[in-house]
N, C-alpha and C positions, 0 to 999 in steps of 0.2 A: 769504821767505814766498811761498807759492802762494795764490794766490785762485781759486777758482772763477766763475763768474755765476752771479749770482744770479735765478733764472726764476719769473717772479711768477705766481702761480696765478688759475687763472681765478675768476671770480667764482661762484657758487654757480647764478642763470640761466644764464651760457654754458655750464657742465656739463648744465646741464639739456637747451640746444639741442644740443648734442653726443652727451647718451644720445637724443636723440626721434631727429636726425638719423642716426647710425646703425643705432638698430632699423629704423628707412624703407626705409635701403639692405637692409641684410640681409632683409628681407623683399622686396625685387626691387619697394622702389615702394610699401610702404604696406600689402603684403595685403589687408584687408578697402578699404581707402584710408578710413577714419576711425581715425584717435586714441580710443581709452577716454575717457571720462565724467573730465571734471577733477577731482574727487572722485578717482577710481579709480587715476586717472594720478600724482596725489600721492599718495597709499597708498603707490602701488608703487616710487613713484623715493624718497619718504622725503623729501619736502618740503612746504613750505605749498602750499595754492594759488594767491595772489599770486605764487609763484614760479614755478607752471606756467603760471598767466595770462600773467607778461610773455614767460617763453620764447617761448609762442604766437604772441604778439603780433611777437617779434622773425623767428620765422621764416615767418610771414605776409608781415612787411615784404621779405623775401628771396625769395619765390616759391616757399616749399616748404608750405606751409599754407593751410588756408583758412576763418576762423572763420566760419562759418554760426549765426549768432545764434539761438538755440529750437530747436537739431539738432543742432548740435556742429562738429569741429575734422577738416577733409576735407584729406588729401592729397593735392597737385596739383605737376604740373611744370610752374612759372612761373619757373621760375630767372631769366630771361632780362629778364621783366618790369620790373626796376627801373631797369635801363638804356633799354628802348623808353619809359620812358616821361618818364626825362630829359632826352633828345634833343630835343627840342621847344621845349623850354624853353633849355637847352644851347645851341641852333644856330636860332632863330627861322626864318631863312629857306630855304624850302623847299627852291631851287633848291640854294645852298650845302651845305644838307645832304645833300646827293643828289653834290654835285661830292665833299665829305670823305669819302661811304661808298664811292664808288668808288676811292678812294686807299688806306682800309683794307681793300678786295678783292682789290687787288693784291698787299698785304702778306700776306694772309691766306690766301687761296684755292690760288694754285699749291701756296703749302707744301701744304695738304689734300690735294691732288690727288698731290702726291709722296708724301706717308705713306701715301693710302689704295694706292696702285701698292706697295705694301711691306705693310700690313698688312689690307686687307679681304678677309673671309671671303666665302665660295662664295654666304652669305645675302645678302650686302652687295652685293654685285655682280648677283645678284638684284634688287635692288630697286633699283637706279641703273638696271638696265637695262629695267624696267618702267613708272620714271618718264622715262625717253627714248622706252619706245614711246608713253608719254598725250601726250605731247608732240608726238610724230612724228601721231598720227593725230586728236588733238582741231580742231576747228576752233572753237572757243568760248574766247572772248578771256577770260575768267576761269577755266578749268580751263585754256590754256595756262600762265596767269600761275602758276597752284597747281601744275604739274607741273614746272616750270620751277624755283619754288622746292624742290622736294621731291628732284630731281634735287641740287640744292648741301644742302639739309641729309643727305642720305644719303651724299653725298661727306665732309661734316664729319666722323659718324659712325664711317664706313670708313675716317679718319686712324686711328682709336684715341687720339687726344689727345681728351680728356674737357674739357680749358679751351677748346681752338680748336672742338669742339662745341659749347659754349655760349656763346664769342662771336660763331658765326654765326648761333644760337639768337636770342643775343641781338639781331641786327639785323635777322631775317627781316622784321620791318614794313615795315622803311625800305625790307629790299631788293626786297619787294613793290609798292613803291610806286614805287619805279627799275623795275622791271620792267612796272609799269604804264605806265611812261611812254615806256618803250621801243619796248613792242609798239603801242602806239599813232601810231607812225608807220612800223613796221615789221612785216613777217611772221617766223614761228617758224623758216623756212628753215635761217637762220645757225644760229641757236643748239643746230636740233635733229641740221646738220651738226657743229659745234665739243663740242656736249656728247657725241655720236658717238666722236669722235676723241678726247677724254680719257678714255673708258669704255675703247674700244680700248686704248688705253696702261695701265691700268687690268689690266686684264686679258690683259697681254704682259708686267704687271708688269715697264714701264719706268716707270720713277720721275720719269726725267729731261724722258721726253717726256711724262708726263701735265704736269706741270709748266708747259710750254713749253705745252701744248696748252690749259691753262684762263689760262693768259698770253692768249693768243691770242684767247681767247674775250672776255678782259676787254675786252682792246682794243676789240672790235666790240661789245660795250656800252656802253663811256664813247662812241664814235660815234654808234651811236643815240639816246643821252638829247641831244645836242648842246645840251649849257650852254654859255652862254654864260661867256667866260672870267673868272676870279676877277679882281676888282679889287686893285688893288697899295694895302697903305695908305700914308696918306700923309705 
């Protein structure tokens, strides 16, 4: 005898997050960015409202909602949200947190940096190259830090990987907060050299050297935060 598996169906809310989360996307983001009247919203999907109430509630908890209580149910992209705001809790101590995220930049970033060298468009390199010149000409220690960051989320981006985008979505806080710490013992010089030469590779669409070239960069970051080394346990 042949057996199949057996694939257990989803609950009657997850379809519910699954039709709201869809129309969002096909609509490029939410169109009007509010959800219909809970009322109206159950009409149409053909459920209760306690069912559209918990959907709600569940893709809130996700970052893709946002109940506004006496106004109603707005579309937002916080995807990123539930993890920044674990990490705290997750990894109490500052410094440590700061030493772990630059381990997962390493893991994370060159790859970016080689996909986007393969796959970002004329747009995309456009606006990597726009956040290298805020960088290149700001002299204002919080618009370096925001150009700085906006430069590696448009790298994300221009991989075309949609998850390695929203894990470095996901860490923009922390890594704003390395990047605060950074520039504060040092100037934008390196970085608006090193972010230069990954753009270059970028736009020679070599893969290999962008790669090597946001390696590079890493390195003169983990330098500048100069933590102090992990303790071994004991």
């Amino acid at each position: 005898m042949a057996f199949s598996s057996i694939k257990p169906q989803r609950s009657l809310v997850e379809e519910v997050c699954a039709r709201i989360a869809s129309e969002i996307r096909d609509e490029g983001g939410g169109g009007s960015g509010w959800l219909p009247p809970e009322r109206d919203l159950a009409l149409k999907l053909g459920v209760s409202r306690p069912v559209v109430r918990e959907a709600t509630k569940r893709l809130e908890l996700q970052g893709l909602l946002e109940v506004k209580h006496g106004v109603g149910t707005k579309v937002v992209d916080k995807l990123h949200k539930p993890l920044n705001g674990s990490l705290a809790l997750l990894i109490p101590d500052d410094k440590e947190r700061l030493r772990q995220l630059i381990q997962v930049r390493f893991m994370l970033e060159p790859e970016n940096a080689r996909l986007a060298a393969e796959n970002a468009t004329a747009v995309q390199i456009r606006r990597l190259r726009a956040a290298l010149q805020e960088l290149a000409e700001t002299q204002d220690f919080e618009t370096a830090v925001e150009a700085d960051m906006a430069f590696h989320r448009e790298l994300a981006a221009a991989s075309g990987n949609q998850i390695a985008n929203l894990l470095l979505h996901s860490l923009s806080e922390l890594i704003q907060t390395s990047l605060k710490h950074g520039y504060s013992r040092t100037s934008t010089d390196n970085a608006v050299r090193q972010h230069a030469a990954v753009l270059n590779a970028i736009e020679k669409r070599d893969p290999a050297a962008a790669a090597k070239a946001m390696r590079e960069h890493l390195i003169t970051a983990e330098t500048d935060l100069a933590l102090p080394k992990a303790k071994k346990a004991a």
